[in-house]
Gaussian input, Z-matrix of N, CA and C with variables (Angstrom, degrees):
# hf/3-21g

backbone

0 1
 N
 C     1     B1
 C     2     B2     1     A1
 N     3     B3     2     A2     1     D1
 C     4     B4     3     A3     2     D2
 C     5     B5     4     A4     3     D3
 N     6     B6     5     A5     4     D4
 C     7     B7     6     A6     5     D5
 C     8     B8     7     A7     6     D6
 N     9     B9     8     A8     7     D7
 C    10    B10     9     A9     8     D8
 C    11    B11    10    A10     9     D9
 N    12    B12    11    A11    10    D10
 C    13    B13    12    A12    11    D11
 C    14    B14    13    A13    12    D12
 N    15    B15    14    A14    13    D13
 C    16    B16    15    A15    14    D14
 C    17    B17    16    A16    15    D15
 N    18    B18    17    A17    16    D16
 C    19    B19    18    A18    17    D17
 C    20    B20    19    A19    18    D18
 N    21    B21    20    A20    19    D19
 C    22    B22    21    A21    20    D20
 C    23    B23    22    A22    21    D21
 N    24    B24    23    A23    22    D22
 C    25    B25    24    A24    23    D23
 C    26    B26    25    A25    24    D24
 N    27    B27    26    A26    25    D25
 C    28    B28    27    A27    26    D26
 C    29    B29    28    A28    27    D27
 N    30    B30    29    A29    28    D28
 C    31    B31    30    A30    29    D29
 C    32    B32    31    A31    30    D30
 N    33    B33    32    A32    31    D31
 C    34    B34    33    A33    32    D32
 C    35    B35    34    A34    33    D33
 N    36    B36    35    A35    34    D34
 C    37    B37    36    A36    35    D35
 C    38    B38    37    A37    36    D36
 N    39    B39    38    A38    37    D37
 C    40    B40    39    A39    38    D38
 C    41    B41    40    A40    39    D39
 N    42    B42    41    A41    40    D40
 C    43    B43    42    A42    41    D41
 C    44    B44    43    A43    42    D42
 N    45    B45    44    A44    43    D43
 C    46    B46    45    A45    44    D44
 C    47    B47    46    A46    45    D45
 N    48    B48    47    A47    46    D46
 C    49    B49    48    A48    47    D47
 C    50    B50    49    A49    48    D48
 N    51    B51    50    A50    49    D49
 C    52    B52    51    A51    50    D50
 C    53    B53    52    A52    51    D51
 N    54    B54    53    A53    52    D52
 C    55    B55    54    A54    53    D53
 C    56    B56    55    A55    54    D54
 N    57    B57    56    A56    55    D55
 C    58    B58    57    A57    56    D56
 C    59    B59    58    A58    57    D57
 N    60    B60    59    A59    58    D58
 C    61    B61    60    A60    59    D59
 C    62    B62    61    A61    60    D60
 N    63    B63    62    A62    61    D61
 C    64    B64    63    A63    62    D62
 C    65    B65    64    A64    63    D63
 N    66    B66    65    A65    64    D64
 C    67    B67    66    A66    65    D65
 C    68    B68    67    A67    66    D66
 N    69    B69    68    A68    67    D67
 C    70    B70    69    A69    68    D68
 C    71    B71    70    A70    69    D69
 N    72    B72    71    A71    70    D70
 C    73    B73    72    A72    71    D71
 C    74    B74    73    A73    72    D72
 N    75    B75    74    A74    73    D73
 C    76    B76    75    A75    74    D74
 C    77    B77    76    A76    75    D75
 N    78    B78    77    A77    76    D76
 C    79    B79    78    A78    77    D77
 C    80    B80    79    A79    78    D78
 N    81    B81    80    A80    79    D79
 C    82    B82    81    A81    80    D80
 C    83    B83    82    A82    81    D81
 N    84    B84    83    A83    82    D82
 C    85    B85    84    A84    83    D83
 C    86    B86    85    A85    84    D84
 N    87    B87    86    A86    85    D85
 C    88    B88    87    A87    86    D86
 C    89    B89    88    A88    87    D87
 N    90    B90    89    A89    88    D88
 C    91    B91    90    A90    89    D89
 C    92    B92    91    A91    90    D90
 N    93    B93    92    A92    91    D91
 C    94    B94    93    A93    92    D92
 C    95    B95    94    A94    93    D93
 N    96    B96    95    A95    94    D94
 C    97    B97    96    A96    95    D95
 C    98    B98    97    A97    96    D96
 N    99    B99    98    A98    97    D97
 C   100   B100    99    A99    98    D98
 C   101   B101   100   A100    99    D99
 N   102   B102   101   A101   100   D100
 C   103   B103   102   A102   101   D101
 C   104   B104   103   A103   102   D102
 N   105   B105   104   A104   103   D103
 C   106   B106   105   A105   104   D104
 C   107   B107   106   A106   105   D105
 N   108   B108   107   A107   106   D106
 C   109   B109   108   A108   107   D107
 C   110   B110   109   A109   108   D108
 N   111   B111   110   A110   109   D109
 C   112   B112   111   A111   110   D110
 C   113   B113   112   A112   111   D111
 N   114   B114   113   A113   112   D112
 C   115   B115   114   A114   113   D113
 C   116   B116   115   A115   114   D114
 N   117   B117   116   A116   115   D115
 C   118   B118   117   A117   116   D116
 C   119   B119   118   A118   117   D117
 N   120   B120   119   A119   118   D118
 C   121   B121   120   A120   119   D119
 C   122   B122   121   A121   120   D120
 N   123   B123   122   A122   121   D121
 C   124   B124   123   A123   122   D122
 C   125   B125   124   A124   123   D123
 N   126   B126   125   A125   124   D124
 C   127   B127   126   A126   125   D125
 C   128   B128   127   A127   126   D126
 N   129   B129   128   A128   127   D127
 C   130   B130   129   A129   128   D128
 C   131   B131   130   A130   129   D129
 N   132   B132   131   A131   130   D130
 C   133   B133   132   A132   131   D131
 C   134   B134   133   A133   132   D132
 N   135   B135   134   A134   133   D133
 C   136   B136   135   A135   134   D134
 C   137   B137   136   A136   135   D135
 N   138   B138   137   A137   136   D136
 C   139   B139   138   A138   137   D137
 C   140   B140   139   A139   138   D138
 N   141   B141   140   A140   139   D139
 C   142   B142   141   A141   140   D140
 C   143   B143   142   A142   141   D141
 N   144   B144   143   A143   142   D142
 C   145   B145   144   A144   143   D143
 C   146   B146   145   A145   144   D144
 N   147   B147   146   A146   145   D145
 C   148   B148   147   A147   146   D146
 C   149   B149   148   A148   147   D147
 N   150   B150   149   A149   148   D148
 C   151   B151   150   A150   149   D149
 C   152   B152   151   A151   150   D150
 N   153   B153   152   A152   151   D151
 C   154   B154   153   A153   152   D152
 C   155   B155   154   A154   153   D153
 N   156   B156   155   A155   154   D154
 C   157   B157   156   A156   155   D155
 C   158   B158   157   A157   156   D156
 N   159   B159   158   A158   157   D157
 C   160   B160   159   A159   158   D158
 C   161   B161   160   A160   159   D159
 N   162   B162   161   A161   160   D160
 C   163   B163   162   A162   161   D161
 C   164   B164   163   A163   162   D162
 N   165   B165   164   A164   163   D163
 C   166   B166   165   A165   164   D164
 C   167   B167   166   A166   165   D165
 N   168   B168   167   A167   166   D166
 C   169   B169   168   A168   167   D167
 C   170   B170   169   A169   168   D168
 N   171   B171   170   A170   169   D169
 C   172   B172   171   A171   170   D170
 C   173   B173   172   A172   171   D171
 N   174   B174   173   A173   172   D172
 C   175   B175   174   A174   173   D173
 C   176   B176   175   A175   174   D174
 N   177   B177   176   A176   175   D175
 C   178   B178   177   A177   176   D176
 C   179   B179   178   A178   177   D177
 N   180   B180   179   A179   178   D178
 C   181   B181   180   A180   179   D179
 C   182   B182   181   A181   180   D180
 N   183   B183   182   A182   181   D181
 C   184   B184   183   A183   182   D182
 C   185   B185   184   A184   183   D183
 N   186   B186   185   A185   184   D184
 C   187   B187   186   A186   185   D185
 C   188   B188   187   A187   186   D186
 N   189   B189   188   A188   187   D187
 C   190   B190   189   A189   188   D188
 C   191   B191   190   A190   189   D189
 N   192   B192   191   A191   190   D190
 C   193   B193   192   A192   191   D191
 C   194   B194   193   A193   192   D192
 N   195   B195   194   A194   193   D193
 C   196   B196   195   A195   194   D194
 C   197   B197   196   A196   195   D195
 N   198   B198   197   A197   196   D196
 C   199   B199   198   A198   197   D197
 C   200   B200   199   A199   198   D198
 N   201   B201   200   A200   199   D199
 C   202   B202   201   A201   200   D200
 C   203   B203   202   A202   201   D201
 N   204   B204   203   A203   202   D202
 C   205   B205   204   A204   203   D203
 C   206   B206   205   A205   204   D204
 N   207   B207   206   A206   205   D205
 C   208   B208   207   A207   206   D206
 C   209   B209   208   A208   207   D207
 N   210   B210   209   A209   208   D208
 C   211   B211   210   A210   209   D209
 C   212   B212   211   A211   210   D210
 N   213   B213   212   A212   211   D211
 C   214   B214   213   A213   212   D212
 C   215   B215   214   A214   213   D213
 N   216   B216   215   A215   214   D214
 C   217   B217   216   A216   215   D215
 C   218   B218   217   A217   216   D216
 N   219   B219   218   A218   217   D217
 C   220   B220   219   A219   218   D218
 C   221   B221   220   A220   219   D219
 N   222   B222   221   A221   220   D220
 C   223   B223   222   A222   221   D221
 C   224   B224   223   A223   222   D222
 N   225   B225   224   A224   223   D223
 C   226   B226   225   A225   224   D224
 C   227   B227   226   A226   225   D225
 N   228   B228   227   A227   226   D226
 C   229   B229   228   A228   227   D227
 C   230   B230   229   A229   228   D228
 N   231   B231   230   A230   229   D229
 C   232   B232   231   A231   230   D230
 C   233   B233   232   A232   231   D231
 N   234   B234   233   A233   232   D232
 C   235   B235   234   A234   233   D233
 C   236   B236   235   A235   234   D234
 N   237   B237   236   A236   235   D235
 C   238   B238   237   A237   236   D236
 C   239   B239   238   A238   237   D237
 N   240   B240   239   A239   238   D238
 C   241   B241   240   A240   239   D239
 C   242   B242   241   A241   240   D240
 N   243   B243   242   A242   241   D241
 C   244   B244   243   A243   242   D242
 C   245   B245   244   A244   243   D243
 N   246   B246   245   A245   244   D244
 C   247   B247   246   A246   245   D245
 C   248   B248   247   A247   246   D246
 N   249   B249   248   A248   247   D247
 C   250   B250   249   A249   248   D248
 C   251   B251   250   A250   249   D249
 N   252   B252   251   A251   250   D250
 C   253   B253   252   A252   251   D251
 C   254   B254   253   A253   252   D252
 N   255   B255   254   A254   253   D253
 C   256   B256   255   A255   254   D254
 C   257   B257   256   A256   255   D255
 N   258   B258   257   A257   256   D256
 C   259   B259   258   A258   257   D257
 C   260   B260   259   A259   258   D258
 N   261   B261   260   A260   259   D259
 C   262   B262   261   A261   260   D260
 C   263   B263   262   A262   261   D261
 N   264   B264   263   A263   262   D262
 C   265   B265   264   A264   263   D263
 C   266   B266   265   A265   264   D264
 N   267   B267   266   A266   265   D265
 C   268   B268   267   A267   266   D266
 C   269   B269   268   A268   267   D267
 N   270   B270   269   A269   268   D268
 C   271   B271   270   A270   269   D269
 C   272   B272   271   A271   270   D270
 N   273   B273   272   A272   271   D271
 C   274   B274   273   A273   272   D272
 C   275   B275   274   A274   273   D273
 N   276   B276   275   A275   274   D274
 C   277   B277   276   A276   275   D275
 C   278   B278   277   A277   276   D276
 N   279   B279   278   A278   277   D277
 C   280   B280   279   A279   278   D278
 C   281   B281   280   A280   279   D279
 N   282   B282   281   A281   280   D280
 C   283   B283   282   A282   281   D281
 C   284   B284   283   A283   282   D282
 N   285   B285   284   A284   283   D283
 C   286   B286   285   A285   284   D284
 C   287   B287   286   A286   285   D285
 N   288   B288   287   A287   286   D286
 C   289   B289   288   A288   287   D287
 C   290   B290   289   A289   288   D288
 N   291   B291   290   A290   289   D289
 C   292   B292   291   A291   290   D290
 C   293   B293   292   A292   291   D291
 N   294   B294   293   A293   292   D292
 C   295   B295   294   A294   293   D293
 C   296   B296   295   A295   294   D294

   B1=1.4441
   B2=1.5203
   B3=1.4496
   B4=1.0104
   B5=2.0370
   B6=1.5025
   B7=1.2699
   B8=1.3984
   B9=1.1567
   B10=1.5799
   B11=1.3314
   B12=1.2066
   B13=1.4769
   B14=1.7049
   B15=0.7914
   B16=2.0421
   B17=1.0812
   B18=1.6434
   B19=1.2560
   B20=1.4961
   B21=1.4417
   B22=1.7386
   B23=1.7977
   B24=1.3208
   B25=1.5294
   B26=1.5024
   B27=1.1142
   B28=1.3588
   B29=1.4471
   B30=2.0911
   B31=1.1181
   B32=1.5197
   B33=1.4497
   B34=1.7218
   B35=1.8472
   B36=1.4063
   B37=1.5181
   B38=1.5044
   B39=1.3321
   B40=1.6375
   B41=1.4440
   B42=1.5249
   B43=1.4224
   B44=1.7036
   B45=1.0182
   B46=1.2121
   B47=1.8767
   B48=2.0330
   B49=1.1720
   B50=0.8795
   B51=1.6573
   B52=1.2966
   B53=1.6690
   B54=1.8138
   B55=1.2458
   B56=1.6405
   B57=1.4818
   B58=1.3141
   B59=1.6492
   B60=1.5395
   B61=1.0141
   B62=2.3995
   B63=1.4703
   B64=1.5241
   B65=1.4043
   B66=1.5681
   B67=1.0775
   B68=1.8519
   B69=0.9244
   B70=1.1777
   B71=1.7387
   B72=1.3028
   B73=1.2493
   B74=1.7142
   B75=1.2279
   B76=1.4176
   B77=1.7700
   B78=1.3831
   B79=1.4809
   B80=1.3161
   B81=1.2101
   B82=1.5543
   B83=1.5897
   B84=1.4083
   B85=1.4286
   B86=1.9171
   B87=0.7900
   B88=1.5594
   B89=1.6374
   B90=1.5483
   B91=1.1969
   B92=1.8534
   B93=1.3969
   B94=1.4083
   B95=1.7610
   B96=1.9060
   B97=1.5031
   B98=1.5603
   B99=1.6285
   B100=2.0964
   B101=1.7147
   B102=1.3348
   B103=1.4371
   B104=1.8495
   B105=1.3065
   B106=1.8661
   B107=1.2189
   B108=1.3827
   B109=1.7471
   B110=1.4299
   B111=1.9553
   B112=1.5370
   B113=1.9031
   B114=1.1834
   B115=1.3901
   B116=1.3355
   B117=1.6276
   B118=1.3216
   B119=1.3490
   B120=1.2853
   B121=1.3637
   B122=1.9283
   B123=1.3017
   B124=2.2207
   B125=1.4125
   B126=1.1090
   B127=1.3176
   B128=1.5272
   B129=1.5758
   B130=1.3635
   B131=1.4616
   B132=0.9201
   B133=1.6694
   B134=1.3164
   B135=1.2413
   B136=1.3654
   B137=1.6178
   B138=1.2668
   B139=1.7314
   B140=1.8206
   B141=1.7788
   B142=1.4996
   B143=1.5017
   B144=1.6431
   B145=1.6884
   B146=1.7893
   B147=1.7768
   B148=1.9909
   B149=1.6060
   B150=1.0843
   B151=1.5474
   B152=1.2224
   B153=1.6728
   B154=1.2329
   B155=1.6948
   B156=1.0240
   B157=1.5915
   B158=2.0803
   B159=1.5854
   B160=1.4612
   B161=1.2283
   B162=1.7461
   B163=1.5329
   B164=1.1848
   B165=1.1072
   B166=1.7490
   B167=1.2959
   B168=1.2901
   B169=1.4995
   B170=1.8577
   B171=1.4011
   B172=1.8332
   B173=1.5608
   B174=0.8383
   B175=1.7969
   B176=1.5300
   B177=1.7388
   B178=1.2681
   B179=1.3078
   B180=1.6175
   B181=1.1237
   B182=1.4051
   B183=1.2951
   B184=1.6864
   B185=1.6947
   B186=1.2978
   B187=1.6620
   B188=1.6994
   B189=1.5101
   B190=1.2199
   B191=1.6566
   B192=1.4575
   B193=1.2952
   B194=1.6712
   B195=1.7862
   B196=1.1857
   B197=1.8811
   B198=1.2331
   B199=2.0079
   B200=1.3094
   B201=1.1883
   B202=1.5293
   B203=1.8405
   B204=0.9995
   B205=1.7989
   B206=1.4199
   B207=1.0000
   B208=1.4587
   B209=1.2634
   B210=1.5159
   B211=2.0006
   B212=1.1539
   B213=1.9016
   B214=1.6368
   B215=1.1649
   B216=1.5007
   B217=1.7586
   B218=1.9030
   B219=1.0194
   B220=1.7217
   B221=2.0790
   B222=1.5704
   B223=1.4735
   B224=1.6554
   B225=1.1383
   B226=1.8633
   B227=1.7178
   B228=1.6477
   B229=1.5680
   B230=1.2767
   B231=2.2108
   B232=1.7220
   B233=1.8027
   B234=1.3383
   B235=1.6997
   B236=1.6521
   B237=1.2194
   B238=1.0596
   B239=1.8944
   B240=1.2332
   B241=1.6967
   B242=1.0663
   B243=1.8075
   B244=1.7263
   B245=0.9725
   B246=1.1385
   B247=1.9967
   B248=1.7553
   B249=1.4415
   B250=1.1458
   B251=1.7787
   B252=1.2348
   B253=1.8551
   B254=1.2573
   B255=1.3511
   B256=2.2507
   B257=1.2387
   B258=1.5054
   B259=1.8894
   B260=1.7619
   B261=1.1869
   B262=1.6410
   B263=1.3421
   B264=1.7496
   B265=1.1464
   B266=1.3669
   B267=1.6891
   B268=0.9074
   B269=1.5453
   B270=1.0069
   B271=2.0962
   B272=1.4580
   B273=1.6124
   B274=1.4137
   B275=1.2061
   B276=1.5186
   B277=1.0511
   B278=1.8505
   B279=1.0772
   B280=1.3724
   B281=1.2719
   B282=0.9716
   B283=1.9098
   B284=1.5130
   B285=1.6239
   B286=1.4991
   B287=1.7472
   B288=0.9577
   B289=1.6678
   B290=1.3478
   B291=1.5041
   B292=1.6332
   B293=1.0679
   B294=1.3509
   B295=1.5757
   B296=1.1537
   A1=107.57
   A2=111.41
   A3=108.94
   A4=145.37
   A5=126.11
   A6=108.91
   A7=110.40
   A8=119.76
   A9=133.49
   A10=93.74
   A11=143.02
   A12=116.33
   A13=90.20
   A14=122.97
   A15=129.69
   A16=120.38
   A17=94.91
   A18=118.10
   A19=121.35
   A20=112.87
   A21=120.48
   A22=85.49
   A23=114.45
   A24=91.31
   A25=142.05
   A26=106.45
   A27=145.74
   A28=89.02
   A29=126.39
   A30=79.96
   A31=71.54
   A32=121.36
   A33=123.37
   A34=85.56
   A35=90.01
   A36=122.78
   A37=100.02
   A38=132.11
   A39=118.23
   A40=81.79
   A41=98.92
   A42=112.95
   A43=122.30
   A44=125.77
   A45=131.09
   A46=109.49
   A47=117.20
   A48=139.77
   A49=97.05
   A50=138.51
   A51=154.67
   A52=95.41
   A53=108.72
   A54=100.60
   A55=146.71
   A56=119.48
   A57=116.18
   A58=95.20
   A59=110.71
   A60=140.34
   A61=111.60
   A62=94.07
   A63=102.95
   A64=88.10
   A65=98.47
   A66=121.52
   A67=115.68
   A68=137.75
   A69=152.19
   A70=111.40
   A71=118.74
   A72=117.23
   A73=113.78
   A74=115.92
   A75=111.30
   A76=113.38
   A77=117.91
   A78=131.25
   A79=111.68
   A80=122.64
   A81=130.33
   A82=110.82
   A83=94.49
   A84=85.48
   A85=108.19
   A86=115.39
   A87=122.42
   A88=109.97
   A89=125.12
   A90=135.16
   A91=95.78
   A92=110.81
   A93=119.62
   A94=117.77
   A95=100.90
   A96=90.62
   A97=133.90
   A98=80.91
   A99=101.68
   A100=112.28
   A101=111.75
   A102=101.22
   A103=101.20
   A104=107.99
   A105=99.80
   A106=84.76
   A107=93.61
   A108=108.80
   A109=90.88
   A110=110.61
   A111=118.41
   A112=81.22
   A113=103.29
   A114=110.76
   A115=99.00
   A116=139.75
   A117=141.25
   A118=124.81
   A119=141.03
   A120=166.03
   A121=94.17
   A122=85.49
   A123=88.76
   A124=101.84
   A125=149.11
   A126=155.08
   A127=112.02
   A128=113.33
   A129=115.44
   A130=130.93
   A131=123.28
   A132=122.90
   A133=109.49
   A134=105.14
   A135=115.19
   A136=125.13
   A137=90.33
   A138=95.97
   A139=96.81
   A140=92.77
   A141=94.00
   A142=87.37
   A143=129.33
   A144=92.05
   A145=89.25
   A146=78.53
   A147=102.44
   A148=97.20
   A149=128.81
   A150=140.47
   A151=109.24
   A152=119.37
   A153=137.61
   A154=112.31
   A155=139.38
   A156=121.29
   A157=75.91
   A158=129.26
   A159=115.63
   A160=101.53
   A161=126.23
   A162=123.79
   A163=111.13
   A164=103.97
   A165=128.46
   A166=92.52
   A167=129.90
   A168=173.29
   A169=95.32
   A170=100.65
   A171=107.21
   A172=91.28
   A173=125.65
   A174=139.54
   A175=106.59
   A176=104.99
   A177=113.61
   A178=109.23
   A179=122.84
   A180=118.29
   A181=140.93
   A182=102.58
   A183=100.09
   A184=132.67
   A185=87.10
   A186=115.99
   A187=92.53
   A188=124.60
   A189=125.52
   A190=115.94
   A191=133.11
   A192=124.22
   A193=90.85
   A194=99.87
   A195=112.56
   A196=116.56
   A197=96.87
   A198=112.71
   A199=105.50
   A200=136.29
   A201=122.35
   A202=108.52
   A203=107.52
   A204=122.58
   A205=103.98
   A206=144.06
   A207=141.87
   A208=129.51
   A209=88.76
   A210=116.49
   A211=104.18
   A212=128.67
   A213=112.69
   A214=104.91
   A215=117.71
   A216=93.77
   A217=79.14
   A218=131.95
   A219=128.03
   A220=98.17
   A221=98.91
   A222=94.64
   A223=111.84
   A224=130.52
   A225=118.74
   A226=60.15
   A227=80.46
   A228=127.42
   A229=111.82
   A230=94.48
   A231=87.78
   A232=65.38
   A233=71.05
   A234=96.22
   A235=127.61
   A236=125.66
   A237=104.13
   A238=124.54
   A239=113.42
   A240=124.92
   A241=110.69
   A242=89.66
   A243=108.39
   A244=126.52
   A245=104.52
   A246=123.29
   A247=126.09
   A248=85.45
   A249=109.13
   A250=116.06
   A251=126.11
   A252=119.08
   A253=132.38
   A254=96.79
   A255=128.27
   A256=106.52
   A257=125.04
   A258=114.56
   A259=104.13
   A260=95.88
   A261=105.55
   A262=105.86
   A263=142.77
   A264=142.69
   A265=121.00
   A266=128.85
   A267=134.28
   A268=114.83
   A269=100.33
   A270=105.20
   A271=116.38
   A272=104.77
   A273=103.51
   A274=121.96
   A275=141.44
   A276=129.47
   A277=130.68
   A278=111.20
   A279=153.29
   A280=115.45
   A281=129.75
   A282=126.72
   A283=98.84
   A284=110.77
   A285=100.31
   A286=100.56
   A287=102.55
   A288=96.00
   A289=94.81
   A290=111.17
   A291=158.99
   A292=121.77
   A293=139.70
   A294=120.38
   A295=121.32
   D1=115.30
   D2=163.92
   D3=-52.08
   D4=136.17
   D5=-177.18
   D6=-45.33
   D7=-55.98
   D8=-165.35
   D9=-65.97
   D10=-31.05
   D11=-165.80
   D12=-104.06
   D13=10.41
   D14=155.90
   D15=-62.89
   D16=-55.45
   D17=-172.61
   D18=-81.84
   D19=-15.03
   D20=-173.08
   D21=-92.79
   D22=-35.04
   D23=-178.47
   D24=-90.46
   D25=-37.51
   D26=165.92
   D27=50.81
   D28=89.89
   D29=149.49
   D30=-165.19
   D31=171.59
   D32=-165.20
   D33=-116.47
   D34=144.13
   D35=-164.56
   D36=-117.95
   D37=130.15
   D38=175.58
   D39=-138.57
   D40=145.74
   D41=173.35
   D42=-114.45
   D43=102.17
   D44=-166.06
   D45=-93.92
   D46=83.88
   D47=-161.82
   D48=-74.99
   D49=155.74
   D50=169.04
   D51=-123.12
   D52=168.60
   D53=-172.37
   D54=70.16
   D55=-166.73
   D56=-168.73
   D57=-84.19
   D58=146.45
   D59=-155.33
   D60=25.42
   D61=64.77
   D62=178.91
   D63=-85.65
   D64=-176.91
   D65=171.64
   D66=154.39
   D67=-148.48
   D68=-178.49
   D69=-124.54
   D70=127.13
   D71=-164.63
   D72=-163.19
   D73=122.28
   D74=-170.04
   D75=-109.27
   D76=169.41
   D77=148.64
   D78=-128.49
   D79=127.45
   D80=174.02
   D81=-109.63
   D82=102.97
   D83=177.77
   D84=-101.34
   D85=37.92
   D86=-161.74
   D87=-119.96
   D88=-46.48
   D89=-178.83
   D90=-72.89
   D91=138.94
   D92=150.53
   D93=-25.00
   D94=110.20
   D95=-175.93
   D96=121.32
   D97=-35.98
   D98=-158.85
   D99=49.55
   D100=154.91
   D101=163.33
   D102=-158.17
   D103=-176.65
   D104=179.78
   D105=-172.23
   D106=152.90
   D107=-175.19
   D108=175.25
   D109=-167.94
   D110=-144.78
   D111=-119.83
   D112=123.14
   D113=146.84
   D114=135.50
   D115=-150.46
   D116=167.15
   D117=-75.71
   D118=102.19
   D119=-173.95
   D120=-32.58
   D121=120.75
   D122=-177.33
   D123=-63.65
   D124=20.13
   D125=151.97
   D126=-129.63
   D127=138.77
   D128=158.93
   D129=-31.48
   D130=133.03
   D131=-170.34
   D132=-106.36
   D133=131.02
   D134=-173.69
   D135=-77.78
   D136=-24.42
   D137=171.60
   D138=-142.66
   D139=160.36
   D140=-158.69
   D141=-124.70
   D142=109.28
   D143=172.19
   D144=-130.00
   D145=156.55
   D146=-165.45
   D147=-104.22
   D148=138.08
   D149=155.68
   D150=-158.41
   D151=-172.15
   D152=-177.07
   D153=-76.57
   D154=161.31
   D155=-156.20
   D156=-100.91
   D157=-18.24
   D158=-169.73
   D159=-76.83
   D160=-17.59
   D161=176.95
   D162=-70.83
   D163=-48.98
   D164=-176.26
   D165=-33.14
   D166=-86.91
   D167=140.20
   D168=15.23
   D169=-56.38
   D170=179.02
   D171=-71.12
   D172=-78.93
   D173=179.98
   D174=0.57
   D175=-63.38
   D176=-159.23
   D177=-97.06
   D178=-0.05
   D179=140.38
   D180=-104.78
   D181=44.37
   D182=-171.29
   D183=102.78
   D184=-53.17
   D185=-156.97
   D186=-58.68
   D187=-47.47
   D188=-169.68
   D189=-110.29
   D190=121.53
   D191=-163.93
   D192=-98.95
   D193=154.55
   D194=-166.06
   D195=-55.31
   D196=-67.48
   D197=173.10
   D198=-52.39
   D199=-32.07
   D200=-179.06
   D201=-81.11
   D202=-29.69
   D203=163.20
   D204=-74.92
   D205=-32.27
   D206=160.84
   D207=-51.33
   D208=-51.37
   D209=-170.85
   D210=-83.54
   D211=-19.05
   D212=162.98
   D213=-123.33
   D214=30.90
   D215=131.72
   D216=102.41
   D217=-0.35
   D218=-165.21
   D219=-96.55
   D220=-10.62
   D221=179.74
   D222=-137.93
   D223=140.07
   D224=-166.91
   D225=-133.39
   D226=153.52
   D227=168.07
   D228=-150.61
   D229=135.46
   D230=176.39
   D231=-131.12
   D232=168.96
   D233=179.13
   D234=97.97
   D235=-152.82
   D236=-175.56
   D237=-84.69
   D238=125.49
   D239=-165.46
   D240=-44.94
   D241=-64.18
   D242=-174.49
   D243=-46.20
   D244=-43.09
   D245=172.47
   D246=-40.23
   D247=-49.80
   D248=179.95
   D249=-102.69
   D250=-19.10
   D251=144.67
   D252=-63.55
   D253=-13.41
   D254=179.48
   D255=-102.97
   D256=-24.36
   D257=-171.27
   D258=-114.33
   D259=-56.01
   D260=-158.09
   D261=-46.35
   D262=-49.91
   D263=-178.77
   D264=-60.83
   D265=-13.74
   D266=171.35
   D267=-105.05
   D268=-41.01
   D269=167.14
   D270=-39.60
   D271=-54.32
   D272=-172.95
   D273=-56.22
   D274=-37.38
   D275=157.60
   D276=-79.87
   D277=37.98
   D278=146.66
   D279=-67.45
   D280=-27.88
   D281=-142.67
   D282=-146.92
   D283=116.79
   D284=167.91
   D285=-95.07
   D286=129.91
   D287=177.83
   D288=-148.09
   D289=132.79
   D290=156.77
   D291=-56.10
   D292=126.11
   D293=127.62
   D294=-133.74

């Protein structure tokens, strides 16, 4: 993760997974650095979004686009919108992530 793209976003992402391998899981793009890992984000999170950890999983590879997971109900968001209609579509290809 780039500084500059830390710094263009500034904002902590927590993911609240349902399902096989769920759990609680953040990205902070706000602290010096960015960082992501499994549990509650060492800063308050500015947006909270809940799905299945297999959407999650489509999401962060492509397969599933963010607003169409929104618009049927496969993604809830509380917190701030804007944040997340301004970050999430560009983050994701940010992140190589596996499973």
């Amino acid at each position: 993760m780039s500084e500059e793209y830390v710094r263009s976003t500034q904002g902590v992402f927590q993911f609240e997974l349902s399902g096989d391998d769920g759990g609680t899981w953040y990205i902070d793009l706000k602290t010096k650095g960015g960082s992501a890992g499994f549990g509650k984000p060492p800063v308050t999170a500015d947006v909270v979004m809940s799905m299945s950890s297999a959407d999650f999983v489509k999401m962060f590879t492509g397969k599933l686009k963010p607003t169409p997971a929104f618009m049927s109900g496969k993604l809830s968001v509380k917190g701030d919108t804007v944040l997340v209609a301004m970050s999430l579509g560009k983050m994701l290809p940010q992140f190589v992530f596996e499973h």
